[in-house]
N, C-alpha and C positions, 0 to 999 in steps of 0.2 A: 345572423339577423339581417333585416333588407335593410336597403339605403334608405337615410331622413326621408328622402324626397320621394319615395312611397310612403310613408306612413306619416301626415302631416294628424290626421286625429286621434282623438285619443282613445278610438275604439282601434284602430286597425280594418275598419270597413271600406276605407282605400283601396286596400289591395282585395278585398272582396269585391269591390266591386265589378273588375274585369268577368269573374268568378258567375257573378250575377246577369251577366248577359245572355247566361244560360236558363234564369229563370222564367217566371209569367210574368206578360209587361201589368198584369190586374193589380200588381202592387206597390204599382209606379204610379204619382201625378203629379202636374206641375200647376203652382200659383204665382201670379201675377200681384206683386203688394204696389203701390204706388199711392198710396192713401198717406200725407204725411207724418203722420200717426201711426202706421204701420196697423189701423185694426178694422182692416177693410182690404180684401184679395178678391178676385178676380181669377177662375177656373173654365175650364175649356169642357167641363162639363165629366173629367174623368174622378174629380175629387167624391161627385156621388158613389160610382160602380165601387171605387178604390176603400171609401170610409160609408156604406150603406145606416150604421149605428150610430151615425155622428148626427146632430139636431139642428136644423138648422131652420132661422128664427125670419129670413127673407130668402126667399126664391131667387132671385136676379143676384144676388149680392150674397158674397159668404163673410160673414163677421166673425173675425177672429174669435171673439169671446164666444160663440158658441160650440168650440172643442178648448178652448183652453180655460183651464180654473188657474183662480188670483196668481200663485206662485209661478205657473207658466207664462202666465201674459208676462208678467216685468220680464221674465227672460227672454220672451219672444222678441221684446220692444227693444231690451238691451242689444240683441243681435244681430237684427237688422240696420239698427242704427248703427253700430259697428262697423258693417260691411259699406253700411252708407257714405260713413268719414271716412275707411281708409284704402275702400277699392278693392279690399283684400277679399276672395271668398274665404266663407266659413263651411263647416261640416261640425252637425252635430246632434249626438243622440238626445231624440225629445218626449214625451207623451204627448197625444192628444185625449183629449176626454170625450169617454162614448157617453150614449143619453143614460145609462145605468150609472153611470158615474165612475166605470173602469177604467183604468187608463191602456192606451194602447201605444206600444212601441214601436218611434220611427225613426229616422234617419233624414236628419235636413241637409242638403248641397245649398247656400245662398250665395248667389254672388250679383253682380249687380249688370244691369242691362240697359242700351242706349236708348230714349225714344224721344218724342219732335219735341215736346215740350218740355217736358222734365227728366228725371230720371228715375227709372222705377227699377223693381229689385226681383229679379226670378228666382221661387224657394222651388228645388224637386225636395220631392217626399215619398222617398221610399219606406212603408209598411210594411217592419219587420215581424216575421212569424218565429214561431220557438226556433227551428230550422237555423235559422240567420241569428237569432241571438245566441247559440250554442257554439256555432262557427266563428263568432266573433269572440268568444270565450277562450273558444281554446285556441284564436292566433293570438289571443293576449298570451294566455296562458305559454305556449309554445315561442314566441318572442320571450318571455322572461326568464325560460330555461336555456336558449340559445344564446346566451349573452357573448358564450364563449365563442363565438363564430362572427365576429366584428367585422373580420375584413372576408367576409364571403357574404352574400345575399341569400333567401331564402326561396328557392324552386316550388311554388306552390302546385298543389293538383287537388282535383276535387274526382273524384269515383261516384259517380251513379252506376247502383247494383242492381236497379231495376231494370234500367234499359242495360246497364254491362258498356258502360262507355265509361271514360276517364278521360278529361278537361285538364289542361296545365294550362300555366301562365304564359307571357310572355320570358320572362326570365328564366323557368325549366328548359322552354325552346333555344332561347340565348345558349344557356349553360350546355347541351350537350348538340347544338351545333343542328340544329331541325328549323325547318322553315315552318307558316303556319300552317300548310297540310297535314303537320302532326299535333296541331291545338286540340283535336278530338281524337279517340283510339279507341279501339275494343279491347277489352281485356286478354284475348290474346295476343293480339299487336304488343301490347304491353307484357307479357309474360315471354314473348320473344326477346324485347330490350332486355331480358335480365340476365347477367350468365349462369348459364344452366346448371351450376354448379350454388350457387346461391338461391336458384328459384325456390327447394325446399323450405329453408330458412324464412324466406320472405311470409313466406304461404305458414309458417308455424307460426311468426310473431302475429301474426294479424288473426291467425287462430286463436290462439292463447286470447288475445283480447275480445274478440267478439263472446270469446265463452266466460268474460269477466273476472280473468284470474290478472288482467294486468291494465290499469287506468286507461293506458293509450296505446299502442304499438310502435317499439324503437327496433330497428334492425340500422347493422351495417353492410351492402353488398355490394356487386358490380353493375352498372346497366351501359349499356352499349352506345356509343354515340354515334354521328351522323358518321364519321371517317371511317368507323368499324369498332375503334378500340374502345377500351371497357374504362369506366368511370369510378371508383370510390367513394360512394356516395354514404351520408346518415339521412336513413327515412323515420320522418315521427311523425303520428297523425293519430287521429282517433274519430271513433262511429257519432254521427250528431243528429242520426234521424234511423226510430227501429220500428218494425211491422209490429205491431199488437202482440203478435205470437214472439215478441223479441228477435226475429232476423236484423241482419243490418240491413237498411235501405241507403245509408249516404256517407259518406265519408269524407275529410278533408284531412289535407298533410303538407307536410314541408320538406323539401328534400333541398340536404345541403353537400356540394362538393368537399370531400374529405382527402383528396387525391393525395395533398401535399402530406398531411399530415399520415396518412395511412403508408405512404414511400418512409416519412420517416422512421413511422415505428418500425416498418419492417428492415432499414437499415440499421437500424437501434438493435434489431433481435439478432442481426448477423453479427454483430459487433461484440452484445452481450453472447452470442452464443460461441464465435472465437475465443473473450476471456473466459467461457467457462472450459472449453478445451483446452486451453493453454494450465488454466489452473490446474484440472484432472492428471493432466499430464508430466506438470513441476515436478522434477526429481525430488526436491526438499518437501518441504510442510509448508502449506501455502490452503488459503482456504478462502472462499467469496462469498459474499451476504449480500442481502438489497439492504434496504433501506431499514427495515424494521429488525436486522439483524437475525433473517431465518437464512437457513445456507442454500446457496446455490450451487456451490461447487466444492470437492476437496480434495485435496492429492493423497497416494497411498500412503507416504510420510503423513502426514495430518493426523490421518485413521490410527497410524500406529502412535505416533506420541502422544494424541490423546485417546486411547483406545476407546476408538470410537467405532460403527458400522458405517462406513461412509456410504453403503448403499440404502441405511435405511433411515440417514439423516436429512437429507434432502426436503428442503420445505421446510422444515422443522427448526425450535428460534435453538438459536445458539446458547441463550440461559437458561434452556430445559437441559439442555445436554450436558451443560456445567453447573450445578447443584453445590457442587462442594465448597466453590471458589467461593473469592471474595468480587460478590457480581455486582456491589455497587461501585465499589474502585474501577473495575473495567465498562462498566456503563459508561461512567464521566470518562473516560477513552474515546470509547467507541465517540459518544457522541461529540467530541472532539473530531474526530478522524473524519466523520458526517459532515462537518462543516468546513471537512476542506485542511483539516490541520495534521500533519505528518505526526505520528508518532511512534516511539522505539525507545529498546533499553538494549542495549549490548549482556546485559547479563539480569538476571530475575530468577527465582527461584521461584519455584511452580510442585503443588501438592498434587498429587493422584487420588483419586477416593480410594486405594488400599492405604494412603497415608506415605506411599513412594514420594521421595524427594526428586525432584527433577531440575535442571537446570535449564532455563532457555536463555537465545539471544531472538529478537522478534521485533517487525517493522507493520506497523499498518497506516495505511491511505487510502482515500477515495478512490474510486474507478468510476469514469466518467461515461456518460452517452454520446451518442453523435453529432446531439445540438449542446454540449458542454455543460450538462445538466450530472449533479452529483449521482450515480446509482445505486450507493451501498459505499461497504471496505473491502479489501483485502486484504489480510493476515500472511506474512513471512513467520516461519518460526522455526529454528536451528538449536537440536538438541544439542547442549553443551555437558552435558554433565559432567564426563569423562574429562572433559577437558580443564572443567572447573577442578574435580577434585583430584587432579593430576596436578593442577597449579597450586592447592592449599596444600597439597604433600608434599611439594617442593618447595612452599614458606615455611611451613614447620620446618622441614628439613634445613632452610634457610637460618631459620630463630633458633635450631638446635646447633646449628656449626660455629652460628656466632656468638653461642654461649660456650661454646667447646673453645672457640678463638680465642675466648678471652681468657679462657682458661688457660690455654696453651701461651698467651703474652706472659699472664702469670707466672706462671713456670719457666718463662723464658728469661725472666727477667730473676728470679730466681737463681734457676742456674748458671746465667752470666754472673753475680753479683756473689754469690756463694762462690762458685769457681776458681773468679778470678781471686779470691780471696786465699785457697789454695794453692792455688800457681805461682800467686806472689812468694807466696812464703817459703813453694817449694825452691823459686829462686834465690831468694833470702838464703837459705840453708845452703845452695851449692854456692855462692858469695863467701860463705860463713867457711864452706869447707876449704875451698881456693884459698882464701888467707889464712886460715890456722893449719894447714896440711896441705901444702902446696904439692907435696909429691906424689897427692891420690888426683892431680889432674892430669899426671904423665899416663893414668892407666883407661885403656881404648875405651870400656863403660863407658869410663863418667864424660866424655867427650859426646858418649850416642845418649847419656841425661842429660844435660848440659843444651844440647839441640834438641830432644824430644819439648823441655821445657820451654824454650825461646817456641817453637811452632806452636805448642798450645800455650801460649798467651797473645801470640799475633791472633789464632782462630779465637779465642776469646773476645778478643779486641773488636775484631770483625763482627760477631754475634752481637754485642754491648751498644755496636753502632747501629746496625741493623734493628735493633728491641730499639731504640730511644731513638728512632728516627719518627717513626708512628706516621710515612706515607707508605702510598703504594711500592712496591717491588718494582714496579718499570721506573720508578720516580728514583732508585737505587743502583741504577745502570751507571757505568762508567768505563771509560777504556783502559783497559789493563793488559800491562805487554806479556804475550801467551810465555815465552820461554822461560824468563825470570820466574815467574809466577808458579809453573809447572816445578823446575828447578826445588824454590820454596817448599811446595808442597812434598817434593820428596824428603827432604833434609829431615822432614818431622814423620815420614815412616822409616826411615833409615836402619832405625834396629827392628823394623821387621822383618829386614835380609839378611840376617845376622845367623840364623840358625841356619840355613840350605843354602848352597849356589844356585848361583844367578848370574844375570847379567841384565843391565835396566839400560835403556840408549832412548837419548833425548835427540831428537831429528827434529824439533820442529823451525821454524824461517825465524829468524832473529828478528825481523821487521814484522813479524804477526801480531797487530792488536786487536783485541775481540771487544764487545761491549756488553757486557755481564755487570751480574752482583758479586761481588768478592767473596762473600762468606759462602752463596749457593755453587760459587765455580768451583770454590775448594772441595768442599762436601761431594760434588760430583765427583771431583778428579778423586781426592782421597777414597771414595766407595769401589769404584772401577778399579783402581790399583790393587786395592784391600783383597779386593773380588781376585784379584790374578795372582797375589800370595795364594789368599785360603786355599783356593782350588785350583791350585799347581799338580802337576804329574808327579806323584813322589817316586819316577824312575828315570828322570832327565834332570839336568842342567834347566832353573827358569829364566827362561828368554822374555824379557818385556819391553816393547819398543813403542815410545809417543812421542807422533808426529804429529806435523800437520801440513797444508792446503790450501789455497784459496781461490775460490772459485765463487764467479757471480756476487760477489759484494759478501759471500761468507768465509769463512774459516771452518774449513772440518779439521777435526783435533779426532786423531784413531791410539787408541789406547791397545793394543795388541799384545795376546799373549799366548804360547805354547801348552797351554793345560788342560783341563781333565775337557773342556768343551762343553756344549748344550747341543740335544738334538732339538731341533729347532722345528721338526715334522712332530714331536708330540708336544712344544710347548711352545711354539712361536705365538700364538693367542694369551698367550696366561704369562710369557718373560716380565711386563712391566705392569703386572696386576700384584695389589697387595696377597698379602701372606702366604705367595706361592714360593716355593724353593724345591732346586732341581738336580740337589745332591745330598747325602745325606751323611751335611755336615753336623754339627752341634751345635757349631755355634753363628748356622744362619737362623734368620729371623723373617725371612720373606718381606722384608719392608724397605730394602737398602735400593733395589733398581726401583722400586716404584716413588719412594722419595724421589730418586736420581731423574726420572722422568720429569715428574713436575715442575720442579728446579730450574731444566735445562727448556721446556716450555713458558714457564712465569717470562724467562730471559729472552722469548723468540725465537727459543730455536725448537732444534729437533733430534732427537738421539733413535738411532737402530744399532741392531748388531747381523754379523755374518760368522758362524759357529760350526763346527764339524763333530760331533763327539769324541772325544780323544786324540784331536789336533787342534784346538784351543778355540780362540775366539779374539775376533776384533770388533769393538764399543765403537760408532761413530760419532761425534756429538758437532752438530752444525749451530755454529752464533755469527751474528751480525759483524760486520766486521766498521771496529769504529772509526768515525773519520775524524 
């Protein structure tokens, strides 16, 4: 829209008036008021040629009252006097009254003028014809539409198609940098300014309106300016004078610089059209919308988790696509995300129209323009499914061990408390025998009862503390000196060396302390041992020798023995897995090394073996060693 200071009235014939310098001066004339009354003017003799139908009641002297009826006189007198008191000129549209009684429409300029004795007041009166009132129409009308153009001004032209000339303003010449040699042109002149690439365009809107399919004519194009380069202009204008047979005969319009904004958008399309590359391209599910939630973009992830055609989604609203869902839950999202607000679930659960269960995790926010204007959202979305119900099989799995745990306390506590109930009394008895038949303690037995007993009520002992401690296992750690300890542990297999030869050799460092659970040390060491009876060579001499090591802050403790061995090429995968067993004994169980692993892991440490088949095997087991 132009600056205040062209449009001071409130027709907008201001800025026509430059416009009009191209008309016939027959509809111009100027009066002289100086009657203090204002109802007596003074004409130079054009007001006759100019108003021929106005009546006029003295010759010499023109009396206002004779074009003006009641209503216009008070305004006449108000107006003048007006300009009288404050100096200021006025413009403004008026009637005068023909002798028919018609009113005709003009255009008063008053402003006020010096002379010798008083001060009298010059009205021009330009005589508007349909012409000029249609013109003033539609800059009304065209400033009202423009509103949005506050800080640009308004490039006027007028087109006569009769002569084929085009008229601009001073402000078009401003705007693209022309002196006034270019105030008038020919419509080729003009059809040059325009780039050639646009001339079509130009020449369709202005067609389309002359054949009355469109009120006025708006085009966007390029026109050339005085340096060379090309301009961004919006042109609106429309026809206000047609030949009888309906040709257009006149035309007026406004052309406004769009340059900036026209750079924007198209740095706006560069920007938007990166994210939607960038989107196409996301390895994951990721997917772009404008504003109204129709898509603009989707990656092939997208298409497949929500089996979708991403090629013939495009444009299309995203809740036609999704039917099934729950689309007023995700509206209030979206239009969250619209205004700017992050939003995500790490985990959600998501239906397929076959009624598939899906799992996602998913992020959406605005994507912004180049002037930091919201555009739409963008959609992350990470199929989880697998991962979800990998982790609720491993809670079940979870809620079933710890029901099996507790079952096994149960039992544990059980078998301590039953047991030792046993043990007690099997010791009560060898007490009972010792004192009343002292001479059944001379015989080698009852010395390997006697000790078998004493071991299992210390490993009961151990158990009973272990079940009624009710902390963790590392909470169960303590340093325990290896040799003694080993020592013990053999004392309570002792009569299992009773039937074959042997020979058992304890190497380990006097000064070795480990930092273990006492009941899972023993358990280990007694299985490993066990392991080296059962499956002995029954055509040697059994050699079994435990030592130990210390190395790096550990102790390795090697249990070694001469027997039947493992081939360790068909079952080095499978030695420390339950219910495998790798001879075929009777009375294994496949459960003994895989206990004995866990045990010696709960403790920190770590057990292998090195096995030959039918040259034995040696157990490592590596513990912390305690300080």
């Amino acid at each position: 829209m132009g600056s205040k200071s062209k449009h001071k009235g409130n027709s907008g014939l201001d800025t026509i008036r430059p416009l009009n310098r191209f008309g016939q001066n027959e509809t111009i004339c100027v009066l002289i008021v100086d009657d203090p009354n204002f109802l007596v003017a003074k004409s130079n003799g054009e007001f006759e040629r100019v108003f021929p139908d106005v009546h006029r009641s003295h010759p010499s002297t023109l009396h206002v009252a004779d074009f003006l009826n009641q209503n216009h006189l008070k305004e006449w007198v108000d107006l003048l006097n007006l300009v009288q008191n404050t100096d200021q000129p006025v413009q403004k549209d008026f009637h005068f009254q023909a002798n028919n009684k018609s009113l005709i429409p003009v255009h008063l300029h008053i402003q006020k003028m010096a002379g010798n004795q008083q001060v009298s007041l010059l009205v021009v009166v330009h005589k508007l014809d349909q012409a000029d009132i249609e013109q003033r129409d539609l800059i009304e009308e065209l400033n009202k539409k423009n509103l949005i153009f506050e800080s640009t001004e308004a490039a006027w032209w007028e087109w006569d198609l009769v002569q084929r000339k085009i008229r601009v303003s001073d402000f078009w010449l401003q705007m693209l940098g022309y002196d006034n040699s270019f105030s008038e042109m020919s419509c080729e002149e003009w059809n040059e300014l325009c780039h050639p690439q646009d001339l079509p365009l130009v020449d369709g809107a202005f067609l389309s309106h002359s054949q009355g399919k469109r009120r006025q004519f708006e085009v966007e194009f390029r026109i050339k300016t005085k340096k060379g380069k090309y301009l961004w202009v919006l042109d609106r204008g429309k026809i206000i004078k047609k030949a009888k047979n309906g040709e257009p005969l006149r035309v007026i319009g406004a052309m406004y610089d769009i340059s900036i904004s026209k750079e924007s958008i198209n740095r706006n399309s560069l920007l938007v059209q990166k994210k939607i590359e960038f989107t196409n391209s996301y390895p994951d599910a990721m997917a772009m919308f404008d504003l109204n939630m129709n898509y603009m973009a989707a990656s092939p992830m997208w298409s497949k988790i929500k089996k979708l055609d991403r090629k013939n989604i495009i444009g299309k609203s995203h809740y036609d696509m999704v039917k099934h869902v729950d689309c007023d839950f995700w509206k209030d999202l979206h239009k969250k995300a619209l205004k700017g607000e992050v939003q995500k679930s790490s985990e959600m659960l998501h239906i397929l129209p076959n009624g598939e269960q899906q799992w996602l995790s998913w992020e959406m926010r605005p994507w912004f323009t180049v002037d930091g204007q919201i555009g739409g959202i963008r959609i992350k979305a990470l199929e989880i499914t697998n991962q979800v119900l990998a982790r609720k099989q491993v809670e079940a799995l979870l809620k079933q061990s710890e029901a099996q745990n507790e079952r096994l306390m149960n039992f544990a506590y059980i078998v301590s408390h039953n047991l030792r109930s046993h043990s007690g009394n099997i010791s009560m008895l060898l007490n009972l025998l010792k004192i009343d038949h002292p001479e059944d303690t001379l015989n080698a037995y009852w010395e390997l009862i006697n000790k078998s007993a004493v071991s299992l009520s210390k490993t009961l002992e151990r158990l009973a503390k272990d079940v009624k401690s009710n902390v963790l296992e590392t909470d169960l750690l303590e340093p325990i000196k290896l040799k003694p300890f080993v020592l013990e542990v053999l004392d309570g297999l002792e009569a299992s060396f009773q039937s074959f030869e042997s020979q058992v050799l304890v190497s380990c460092e006097q000064d070795h302390e480990v930092l273990a659970v006492s009941a899972y040390l023993e358990s280990a060491l007694m299985n490993l041992i066990s392991n080296a009876v059962k499956y002995r060579s029954p055509n040697q001499e059994l050699i079994l020798n435990i030592s130990s090591k210390a190395i790096d802050q550990k102790i390795i403790i090697c249990i070694s023995d001469n027997g039947l061995g493992i081939d360790l090429t068909k079952h080095k995968d499978e030695l420390f897995k339950m219910n495998k067993t790798f001879h075929n004994n009777e009375d294994s169980t496949g459960l003994g090394l895989f206990i004995t692993k866990n045990q010696i892991e709960i403790m920190n440490g770590d057990i292998w073996v090195v096995s030959s088949e039918g040259k034995g095997s040696s157990f490592y087991i590596s513990l912390p060693v305690a300080e």
